[in-house]
OpenMM code with the backbone's topology and positions (N, CA, C; nanometers):
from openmm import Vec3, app, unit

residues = "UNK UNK UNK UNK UNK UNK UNK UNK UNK UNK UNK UNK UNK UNK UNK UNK UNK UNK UNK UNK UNK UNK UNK UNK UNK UNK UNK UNK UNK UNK UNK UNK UNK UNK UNK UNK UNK UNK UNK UNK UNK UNK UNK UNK UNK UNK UNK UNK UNK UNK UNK UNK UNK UNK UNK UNK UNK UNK UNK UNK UNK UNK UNK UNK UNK UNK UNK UNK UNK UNK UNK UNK UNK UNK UNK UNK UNK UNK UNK UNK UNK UNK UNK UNK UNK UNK UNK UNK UNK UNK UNK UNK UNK UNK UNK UNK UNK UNK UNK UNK UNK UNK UNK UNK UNK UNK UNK UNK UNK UNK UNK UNK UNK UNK UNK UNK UNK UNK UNK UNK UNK UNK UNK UNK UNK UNK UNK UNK UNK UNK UNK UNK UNK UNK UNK UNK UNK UNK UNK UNK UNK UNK UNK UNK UNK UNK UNK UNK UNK UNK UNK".split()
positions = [
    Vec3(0.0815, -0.1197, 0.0000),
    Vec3(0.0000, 0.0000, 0.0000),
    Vec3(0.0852, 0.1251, 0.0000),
    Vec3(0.0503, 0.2581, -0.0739),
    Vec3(0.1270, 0.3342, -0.0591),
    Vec3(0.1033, 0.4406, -0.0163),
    Vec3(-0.0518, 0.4256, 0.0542),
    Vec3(-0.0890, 0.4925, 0.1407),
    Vec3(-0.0702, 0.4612, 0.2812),
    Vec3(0.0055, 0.4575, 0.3683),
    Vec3(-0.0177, 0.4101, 0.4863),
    Vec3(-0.0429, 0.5439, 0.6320),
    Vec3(-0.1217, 0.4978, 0.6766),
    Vec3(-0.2130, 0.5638, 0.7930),
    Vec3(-0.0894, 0.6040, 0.8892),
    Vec3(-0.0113, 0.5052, 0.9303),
    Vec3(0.1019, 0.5033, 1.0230),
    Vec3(0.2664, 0.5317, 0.9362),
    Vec3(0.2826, 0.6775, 0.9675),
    Vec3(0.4138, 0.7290, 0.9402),
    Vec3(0.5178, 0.6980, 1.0328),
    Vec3(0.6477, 0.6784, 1.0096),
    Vec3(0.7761, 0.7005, 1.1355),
    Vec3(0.8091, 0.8445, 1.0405),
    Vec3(0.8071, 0.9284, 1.1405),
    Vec3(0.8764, 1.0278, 1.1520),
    Vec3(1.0252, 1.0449, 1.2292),
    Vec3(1.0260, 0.9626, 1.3070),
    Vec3(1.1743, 0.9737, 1.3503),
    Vec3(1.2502, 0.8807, 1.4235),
    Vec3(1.3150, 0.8710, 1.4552),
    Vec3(1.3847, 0.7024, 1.4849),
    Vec3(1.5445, 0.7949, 1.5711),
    Vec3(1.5090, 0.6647, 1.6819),
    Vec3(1.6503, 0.7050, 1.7596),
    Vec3(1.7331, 0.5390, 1.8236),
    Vec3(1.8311, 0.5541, 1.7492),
    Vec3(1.8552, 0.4098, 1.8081),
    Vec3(1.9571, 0.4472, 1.9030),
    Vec3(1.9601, 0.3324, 1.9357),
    Vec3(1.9774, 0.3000, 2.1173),
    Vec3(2.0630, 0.1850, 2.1424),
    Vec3(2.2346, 0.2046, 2.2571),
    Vec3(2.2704, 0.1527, 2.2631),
    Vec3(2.2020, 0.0808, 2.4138),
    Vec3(2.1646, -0.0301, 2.4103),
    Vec3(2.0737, -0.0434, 2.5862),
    Vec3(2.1600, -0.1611, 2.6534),
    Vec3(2.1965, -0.1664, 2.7358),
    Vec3(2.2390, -0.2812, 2.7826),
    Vec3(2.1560, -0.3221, 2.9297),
    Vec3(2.1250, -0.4609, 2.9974),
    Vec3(2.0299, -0.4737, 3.1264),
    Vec3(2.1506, -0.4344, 3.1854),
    Vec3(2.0277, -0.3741, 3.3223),
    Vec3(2.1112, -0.3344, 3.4113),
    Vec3(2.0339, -0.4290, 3.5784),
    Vec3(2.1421, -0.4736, 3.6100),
    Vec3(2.0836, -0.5758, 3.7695),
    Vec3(2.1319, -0.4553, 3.8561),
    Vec3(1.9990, -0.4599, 3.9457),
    Vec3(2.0822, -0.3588, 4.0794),
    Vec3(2.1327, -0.4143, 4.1951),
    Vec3(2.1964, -0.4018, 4.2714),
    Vec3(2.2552, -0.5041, 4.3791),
    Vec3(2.1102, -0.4439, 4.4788),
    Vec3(2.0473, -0.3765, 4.4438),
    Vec3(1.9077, -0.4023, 4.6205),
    Vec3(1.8182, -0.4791, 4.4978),
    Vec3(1.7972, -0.5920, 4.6396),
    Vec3(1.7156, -0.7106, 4.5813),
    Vec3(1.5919, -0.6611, 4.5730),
    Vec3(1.5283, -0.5740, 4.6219),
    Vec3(1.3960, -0.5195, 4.6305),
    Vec3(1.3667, -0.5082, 4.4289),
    Vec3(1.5108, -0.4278, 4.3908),
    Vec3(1.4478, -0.3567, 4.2681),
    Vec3(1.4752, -0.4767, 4.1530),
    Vec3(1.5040, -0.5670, 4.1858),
    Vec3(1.5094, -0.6951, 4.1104),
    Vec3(1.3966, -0.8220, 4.1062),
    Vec3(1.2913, -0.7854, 4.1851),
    Vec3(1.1705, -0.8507, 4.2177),
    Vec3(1.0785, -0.8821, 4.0549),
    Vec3(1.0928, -0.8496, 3.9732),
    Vec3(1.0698, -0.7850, 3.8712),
    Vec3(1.1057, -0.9541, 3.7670),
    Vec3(1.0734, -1.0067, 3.6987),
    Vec3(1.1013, -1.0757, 3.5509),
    Vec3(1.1411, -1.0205, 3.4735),
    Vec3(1.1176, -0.9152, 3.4151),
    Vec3(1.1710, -0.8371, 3.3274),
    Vec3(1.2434, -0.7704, 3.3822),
    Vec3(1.3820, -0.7599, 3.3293),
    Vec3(1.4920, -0.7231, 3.3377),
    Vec3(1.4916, -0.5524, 3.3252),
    Vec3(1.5425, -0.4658, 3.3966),
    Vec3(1.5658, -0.3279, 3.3940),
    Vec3(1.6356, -0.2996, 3.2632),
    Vec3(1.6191, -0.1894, 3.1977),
    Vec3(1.7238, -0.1887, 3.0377),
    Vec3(1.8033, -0.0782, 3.1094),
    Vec3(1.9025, -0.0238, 3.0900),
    Vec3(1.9902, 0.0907, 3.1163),
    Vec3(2.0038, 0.1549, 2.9035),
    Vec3(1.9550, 0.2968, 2.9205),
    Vec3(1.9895, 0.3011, 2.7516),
    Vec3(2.1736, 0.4175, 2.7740),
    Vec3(2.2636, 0.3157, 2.7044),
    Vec3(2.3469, 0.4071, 2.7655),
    Vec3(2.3579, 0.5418, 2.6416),
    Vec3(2.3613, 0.5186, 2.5476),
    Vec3(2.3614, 0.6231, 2.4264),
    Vec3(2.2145, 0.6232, 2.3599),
    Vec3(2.1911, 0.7453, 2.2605),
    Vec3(2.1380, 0.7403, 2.1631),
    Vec3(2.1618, 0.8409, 2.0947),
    Vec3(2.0991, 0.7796, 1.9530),
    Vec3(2.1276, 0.8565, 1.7854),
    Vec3(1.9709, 0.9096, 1.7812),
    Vec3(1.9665, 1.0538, 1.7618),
    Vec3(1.8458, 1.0989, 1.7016),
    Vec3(1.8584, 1.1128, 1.5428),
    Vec3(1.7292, 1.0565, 1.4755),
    Vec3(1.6987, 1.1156, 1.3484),
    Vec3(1.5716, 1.1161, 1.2769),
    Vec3(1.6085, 1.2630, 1.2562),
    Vec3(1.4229, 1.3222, 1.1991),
    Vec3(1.4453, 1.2403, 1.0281),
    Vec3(1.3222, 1.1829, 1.0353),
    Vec3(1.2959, 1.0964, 0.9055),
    Vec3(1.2356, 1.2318, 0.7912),
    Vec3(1.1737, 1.3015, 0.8581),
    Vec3(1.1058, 1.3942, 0.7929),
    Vec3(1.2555, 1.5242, 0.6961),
    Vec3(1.3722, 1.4833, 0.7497),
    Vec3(1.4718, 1.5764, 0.6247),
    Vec3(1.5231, 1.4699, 0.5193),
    Vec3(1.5871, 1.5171, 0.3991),
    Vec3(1.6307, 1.5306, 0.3233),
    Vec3(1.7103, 1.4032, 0.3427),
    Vec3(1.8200, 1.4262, 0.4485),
    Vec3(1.9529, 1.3384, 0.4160),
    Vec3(1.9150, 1.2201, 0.4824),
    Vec3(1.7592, 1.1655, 0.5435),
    Vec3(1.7621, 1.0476, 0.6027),
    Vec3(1.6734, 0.9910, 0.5031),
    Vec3(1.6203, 1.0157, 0.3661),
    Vec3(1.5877, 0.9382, 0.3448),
    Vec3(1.5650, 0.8109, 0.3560),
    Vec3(1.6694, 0.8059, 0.3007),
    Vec3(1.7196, 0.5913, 0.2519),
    Vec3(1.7017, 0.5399, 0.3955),
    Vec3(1.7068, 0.6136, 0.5053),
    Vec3(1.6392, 0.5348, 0.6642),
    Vec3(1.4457, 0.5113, 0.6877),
    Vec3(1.3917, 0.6016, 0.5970),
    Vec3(1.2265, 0.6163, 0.6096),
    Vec3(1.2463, 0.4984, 0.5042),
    Vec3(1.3071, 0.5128, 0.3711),
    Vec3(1.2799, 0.3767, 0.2675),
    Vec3(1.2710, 0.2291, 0.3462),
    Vec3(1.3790, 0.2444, 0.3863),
    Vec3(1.4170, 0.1447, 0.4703),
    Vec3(1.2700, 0.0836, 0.5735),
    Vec3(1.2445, 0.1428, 0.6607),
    Vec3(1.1246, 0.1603, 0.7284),
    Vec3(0.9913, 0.1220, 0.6756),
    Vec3(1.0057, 0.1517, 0.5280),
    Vec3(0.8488, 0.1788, 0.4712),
    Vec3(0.8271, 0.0249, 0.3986),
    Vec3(0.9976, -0.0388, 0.3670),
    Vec3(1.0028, -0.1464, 0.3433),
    Vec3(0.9364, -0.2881, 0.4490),
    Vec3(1.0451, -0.2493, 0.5611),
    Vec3(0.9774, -0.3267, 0.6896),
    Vec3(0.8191, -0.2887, 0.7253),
    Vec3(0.7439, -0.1835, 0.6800),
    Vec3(0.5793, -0.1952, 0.6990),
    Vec3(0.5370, -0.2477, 0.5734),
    Vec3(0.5838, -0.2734, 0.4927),
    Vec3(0.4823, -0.3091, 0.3715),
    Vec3(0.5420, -0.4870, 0.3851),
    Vec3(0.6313, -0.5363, 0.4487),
    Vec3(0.6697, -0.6640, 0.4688),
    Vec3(0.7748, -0.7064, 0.3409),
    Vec3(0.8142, -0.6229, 0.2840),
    Vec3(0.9138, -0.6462, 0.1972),
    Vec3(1.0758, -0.6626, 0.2451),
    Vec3(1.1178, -0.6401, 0.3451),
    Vec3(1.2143, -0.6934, 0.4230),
    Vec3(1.2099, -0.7071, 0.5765),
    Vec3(1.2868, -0.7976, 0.6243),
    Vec3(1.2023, -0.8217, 0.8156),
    Vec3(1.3118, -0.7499, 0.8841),
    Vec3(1.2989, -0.7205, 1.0759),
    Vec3(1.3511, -0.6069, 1.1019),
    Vec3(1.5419, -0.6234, 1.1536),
    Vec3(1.5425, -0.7842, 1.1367),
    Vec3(1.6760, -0.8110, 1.1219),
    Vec3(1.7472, -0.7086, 1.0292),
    Vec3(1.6928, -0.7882, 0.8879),
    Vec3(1.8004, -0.7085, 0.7637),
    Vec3(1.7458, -0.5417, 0.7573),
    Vec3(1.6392, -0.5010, 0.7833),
    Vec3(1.5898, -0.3282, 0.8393),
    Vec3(1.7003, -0.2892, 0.9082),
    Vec3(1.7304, -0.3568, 1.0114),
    Vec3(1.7978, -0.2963, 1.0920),
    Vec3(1.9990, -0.2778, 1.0947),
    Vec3(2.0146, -0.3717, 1.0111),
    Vec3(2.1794, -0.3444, 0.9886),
    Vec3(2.1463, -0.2924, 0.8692),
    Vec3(2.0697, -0.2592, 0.7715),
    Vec3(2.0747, -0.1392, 0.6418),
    Vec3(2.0595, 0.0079, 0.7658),
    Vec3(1.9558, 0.0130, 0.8009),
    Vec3(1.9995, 0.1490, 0.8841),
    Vec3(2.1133, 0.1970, 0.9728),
    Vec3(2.1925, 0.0805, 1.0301),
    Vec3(2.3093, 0.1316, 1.1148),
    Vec3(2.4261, 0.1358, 0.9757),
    Vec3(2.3987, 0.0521, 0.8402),
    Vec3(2.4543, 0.1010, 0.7363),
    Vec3(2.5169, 0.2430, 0.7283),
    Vec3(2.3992, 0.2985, 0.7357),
    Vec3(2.3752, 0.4006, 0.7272),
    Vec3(2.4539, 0.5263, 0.8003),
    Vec3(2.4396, 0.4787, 0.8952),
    Vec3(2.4471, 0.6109, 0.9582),
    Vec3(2.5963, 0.5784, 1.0638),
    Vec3(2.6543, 0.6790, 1.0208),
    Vec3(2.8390, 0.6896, 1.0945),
    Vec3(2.8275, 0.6544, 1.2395),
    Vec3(2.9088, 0.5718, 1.2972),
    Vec3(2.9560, 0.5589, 1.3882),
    Vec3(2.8131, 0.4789, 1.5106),
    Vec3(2.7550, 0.3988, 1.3700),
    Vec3(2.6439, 0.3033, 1.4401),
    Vec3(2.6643, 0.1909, 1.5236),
    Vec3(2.7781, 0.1351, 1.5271),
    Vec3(2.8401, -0.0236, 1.5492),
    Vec3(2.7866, -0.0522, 1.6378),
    Vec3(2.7797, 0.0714, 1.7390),
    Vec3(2.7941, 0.0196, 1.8821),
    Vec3(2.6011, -0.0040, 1.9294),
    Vec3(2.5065, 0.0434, 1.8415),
    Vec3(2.3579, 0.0347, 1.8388),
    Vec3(2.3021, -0.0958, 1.8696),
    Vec3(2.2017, -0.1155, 1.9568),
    Vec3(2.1951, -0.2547, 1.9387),
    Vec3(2.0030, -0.2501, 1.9752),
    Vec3(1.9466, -0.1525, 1.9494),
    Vec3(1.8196, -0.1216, 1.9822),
    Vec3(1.8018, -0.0071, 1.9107),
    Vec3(1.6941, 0.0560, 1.9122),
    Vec3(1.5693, 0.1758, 1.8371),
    Vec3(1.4567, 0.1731, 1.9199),
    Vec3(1.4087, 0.3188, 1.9006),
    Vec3(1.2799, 0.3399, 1.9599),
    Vec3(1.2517, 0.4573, 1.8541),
    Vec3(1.1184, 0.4197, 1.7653),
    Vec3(1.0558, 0.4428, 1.6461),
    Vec3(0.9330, 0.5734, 1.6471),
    Vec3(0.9367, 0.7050, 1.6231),
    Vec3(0.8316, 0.7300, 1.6221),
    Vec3(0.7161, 0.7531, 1.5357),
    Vec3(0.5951, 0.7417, 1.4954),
    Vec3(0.5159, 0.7439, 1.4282),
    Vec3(0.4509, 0.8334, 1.4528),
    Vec3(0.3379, 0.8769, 1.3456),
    Vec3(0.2716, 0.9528, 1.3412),
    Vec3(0.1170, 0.9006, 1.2941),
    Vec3(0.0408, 0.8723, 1.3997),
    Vec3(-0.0897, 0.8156, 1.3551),
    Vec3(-0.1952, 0.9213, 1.3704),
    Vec3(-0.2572, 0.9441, 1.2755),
    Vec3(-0.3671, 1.1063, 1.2313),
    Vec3(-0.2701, 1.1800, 1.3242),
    Vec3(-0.3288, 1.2572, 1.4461),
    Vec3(-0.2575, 1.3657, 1.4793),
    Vec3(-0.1823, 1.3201, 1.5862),
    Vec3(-0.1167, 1.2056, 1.6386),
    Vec3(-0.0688, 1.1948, 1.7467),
    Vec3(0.0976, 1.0965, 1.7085),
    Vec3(0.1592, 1.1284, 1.7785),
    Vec3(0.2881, 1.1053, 1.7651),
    Vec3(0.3491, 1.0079, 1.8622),
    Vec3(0.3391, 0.8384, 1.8445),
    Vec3(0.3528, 0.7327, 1.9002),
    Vec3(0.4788, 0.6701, 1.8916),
    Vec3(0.5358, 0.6442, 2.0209),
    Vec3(0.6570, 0.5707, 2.0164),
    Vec3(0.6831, 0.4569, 2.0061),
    Vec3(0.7850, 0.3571, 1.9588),
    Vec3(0.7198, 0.2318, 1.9473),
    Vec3(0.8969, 0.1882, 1.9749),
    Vec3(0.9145, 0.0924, 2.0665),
    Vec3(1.0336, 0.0168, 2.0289),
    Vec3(1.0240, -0.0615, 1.9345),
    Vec3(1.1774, -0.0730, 1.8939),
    Vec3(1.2222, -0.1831, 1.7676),
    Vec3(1.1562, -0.3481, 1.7704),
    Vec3(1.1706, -0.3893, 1.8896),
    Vec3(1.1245, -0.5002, 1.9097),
    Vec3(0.9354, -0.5331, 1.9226),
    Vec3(0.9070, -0.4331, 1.9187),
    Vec3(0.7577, -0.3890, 1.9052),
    Vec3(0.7007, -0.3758, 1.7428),
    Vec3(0.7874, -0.3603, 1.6433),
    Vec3(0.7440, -0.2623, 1.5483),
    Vec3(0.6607, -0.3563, 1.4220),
    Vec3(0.6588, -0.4693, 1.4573),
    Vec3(0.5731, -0.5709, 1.3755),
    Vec3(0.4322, -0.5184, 1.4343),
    Vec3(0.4113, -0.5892, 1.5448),
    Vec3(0.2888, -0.5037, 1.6059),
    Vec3(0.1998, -0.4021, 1.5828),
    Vec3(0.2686, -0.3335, 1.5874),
    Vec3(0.1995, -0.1760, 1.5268),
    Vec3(0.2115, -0.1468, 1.3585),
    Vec3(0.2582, -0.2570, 1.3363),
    Vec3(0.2566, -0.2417, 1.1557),
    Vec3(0.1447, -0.3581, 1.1003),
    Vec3(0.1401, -0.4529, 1.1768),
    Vec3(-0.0252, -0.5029, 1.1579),
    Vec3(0.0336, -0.6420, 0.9758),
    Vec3(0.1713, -0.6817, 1.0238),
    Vec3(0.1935, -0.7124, 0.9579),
    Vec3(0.1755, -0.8729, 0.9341),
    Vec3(0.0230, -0.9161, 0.9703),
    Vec3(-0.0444, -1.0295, 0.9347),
    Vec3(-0.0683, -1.0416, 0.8316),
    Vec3(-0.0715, -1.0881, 0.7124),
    Vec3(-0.1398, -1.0538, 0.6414),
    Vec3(-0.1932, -1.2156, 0.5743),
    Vec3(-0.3410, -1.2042, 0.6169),
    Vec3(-0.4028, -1.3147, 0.5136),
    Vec3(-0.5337, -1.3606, 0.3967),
    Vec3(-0.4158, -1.2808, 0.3577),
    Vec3(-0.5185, -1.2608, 0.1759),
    Vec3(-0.5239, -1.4073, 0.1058),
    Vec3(-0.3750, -1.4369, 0.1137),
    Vec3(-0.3582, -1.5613, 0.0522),
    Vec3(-0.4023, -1.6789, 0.1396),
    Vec3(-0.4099, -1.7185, 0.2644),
    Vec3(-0.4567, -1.8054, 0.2923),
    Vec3(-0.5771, -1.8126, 0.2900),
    Vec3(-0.6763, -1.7104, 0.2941),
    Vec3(-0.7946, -1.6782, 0.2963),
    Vec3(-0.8211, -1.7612, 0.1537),
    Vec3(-0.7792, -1.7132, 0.0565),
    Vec3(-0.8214, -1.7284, -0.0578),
    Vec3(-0.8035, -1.8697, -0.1045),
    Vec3(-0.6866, -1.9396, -0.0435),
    Vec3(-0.6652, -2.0917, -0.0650),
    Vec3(-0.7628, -2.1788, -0.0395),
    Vec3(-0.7709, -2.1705, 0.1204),
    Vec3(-0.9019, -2.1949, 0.2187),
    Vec3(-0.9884, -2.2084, 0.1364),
    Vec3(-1.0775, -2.0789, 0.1190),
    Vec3(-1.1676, -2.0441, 0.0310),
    Vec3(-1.2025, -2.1475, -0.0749),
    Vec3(-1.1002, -2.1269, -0.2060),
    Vec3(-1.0772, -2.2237, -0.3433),
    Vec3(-1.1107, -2.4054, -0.2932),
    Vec3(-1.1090, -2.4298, -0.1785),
    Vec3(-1.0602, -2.5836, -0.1406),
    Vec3(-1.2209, -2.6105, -0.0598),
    Vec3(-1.2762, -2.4848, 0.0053),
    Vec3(-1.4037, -2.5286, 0.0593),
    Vec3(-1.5222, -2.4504, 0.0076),
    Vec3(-1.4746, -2.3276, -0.0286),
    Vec3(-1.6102, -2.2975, -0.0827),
    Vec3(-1.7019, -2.1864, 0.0487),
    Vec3(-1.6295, -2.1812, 0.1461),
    Vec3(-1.6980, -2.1207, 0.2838),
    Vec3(-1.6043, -2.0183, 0.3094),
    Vec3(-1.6452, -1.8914, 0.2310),
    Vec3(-1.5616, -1.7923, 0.3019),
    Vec3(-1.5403, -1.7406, 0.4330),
    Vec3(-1.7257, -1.7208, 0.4836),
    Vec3(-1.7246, -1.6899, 0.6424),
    Vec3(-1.6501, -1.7899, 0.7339),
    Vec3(-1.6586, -1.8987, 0.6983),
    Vec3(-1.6193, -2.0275, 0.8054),
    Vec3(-1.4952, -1.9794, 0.7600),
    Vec3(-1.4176, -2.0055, 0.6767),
    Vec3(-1.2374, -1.9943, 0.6362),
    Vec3(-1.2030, -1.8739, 0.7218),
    Vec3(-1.2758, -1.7374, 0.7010),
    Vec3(-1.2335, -1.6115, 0.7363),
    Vec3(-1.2436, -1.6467, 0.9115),
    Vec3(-1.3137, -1.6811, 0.9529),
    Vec3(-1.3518, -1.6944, 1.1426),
    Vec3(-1.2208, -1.8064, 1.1616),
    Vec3(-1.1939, -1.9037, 1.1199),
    Vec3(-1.0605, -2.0192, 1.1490),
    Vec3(-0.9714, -1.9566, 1.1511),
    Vec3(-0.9302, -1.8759, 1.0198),
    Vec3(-0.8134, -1.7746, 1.0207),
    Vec3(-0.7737, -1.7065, 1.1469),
    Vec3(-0.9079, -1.6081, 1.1357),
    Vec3(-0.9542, -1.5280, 1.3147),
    Vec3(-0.8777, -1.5941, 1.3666),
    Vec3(-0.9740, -1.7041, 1.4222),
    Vec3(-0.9183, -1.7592, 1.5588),
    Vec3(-0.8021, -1.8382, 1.5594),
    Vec3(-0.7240, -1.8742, 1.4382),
    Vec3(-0.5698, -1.8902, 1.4434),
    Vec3(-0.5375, -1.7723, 1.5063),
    Vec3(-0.5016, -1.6391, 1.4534),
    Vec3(-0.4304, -1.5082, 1.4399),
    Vec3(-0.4588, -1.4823, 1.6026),
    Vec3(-0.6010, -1.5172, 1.6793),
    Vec3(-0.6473, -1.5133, 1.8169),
    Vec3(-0.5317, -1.5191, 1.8863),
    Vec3(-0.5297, -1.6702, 1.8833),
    Vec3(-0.4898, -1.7787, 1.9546),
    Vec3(-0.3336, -1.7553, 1.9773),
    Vec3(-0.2549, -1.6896, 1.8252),
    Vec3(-0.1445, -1.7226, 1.8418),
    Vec3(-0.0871, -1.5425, 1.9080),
    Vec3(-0.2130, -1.4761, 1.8721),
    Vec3(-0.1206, -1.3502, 1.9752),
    Vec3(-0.1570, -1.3606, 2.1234),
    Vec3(-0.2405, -1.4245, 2.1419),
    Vec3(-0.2210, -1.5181, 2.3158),
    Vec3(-0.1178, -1.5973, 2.3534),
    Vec3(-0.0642, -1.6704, 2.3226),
    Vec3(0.0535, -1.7959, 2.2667),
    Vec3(0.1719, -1.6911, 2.3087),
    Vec3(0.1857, -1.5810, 2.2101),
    Vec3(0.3340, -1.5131, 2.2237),
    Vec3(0.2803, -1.4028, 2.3481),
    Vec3(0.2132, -1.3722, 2.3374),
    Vec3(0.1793, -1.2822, 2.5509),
    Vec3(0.2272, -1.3501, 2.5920),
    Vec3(0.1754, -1.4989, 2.6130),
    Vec3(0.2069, -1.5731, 2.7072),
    Vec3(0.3695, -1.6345, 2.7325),
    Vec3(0.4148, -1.6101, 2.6201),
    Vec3(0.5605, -1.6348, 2.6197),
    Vec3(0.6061, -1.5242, 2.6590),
    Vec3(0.6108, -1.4013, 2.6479),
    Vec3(0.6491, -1.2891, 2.6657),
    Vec3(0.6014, -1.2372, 2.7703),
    Vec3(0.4938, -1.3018, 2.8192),
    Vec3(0.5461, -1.2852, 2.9878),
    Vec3(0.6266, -1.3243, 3.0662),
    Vec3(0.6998, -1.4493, 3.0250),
    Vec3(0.7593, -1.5127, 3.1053),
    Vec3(0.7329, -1.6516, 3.1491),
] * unit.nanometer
topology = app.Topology()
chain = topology.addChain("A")
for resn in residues:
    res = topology.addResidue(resn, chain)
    for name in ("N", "CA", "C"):
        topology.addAtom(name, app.Element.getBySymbol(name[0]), res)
């Protein structure tokens, strides 16, 4: 699509490393504390970052995943090596949403099932029934990864 609703306007990557605290109190926690020790700002919206929004617009339309996204952008930009994270911002109608790197499938809605729909479909003949199975695959399996990602 080359309209898309959800812009990145600007992107700052991030060197983060965990940080453990020696008081056990603040370690009570599963998820690990991040410490961000650096970051790179860059407005997507000039001139010389293009080829970083291309980049971007690639990973929302699913034409490359955010592995290879992500070493073309530290490509990019001088004295990246040491990057090992991003935090993404967008622009949805009027509001300006942050999104970490490890988030950014999510908010790009990058399910997409046209083609299974349509296989389904060709083999039974029941679109509503095919389209609701699909559903409740797509359900099921963003319950599945919560549930992993809680812990």
């Amino acid at each position: 699509p080359e309209d898309l609703d959800v812009i990145p306007t600007k992107i700052q990557l991030q060197f983060v490393r965990d940080s453990t605290s020696t008081d056990i109190a603040e370690n009570t926690h599963k998820k690990k504390q991040r410490e961000v020790v650096k970051e790179l700002g860059l407005n997507l919206g000039s001139y010389e970052n293009n080829a970083i929004k291309d980049i971007l617009r690639s990973v929302q339309i699913g034409k490359i995943d955010r592995a290879v996204a992500f070493a073309k952008i530290k490509a990019e930009c001088p004295d990246a090596k040491d990057y090992n994270d991003a935090k993404i911002f967008f622009r949805v109608g009027k509001r300006i949403c942050p999104v970490q790197w490890n988030e950014f499938d999510s908010i790009m809605g990058v399910y997409d099932i046209t083609d299974q729909l349509h296989q389904r479909f060709r083999s039974s003949g029941d679109f509503i029934g095919e389209l609701s199975a699909i559903s409740d695959e797509y359900y099921k399996s963003i319950i599945k990864e919560e549930d992993v990602n809680a812990g």
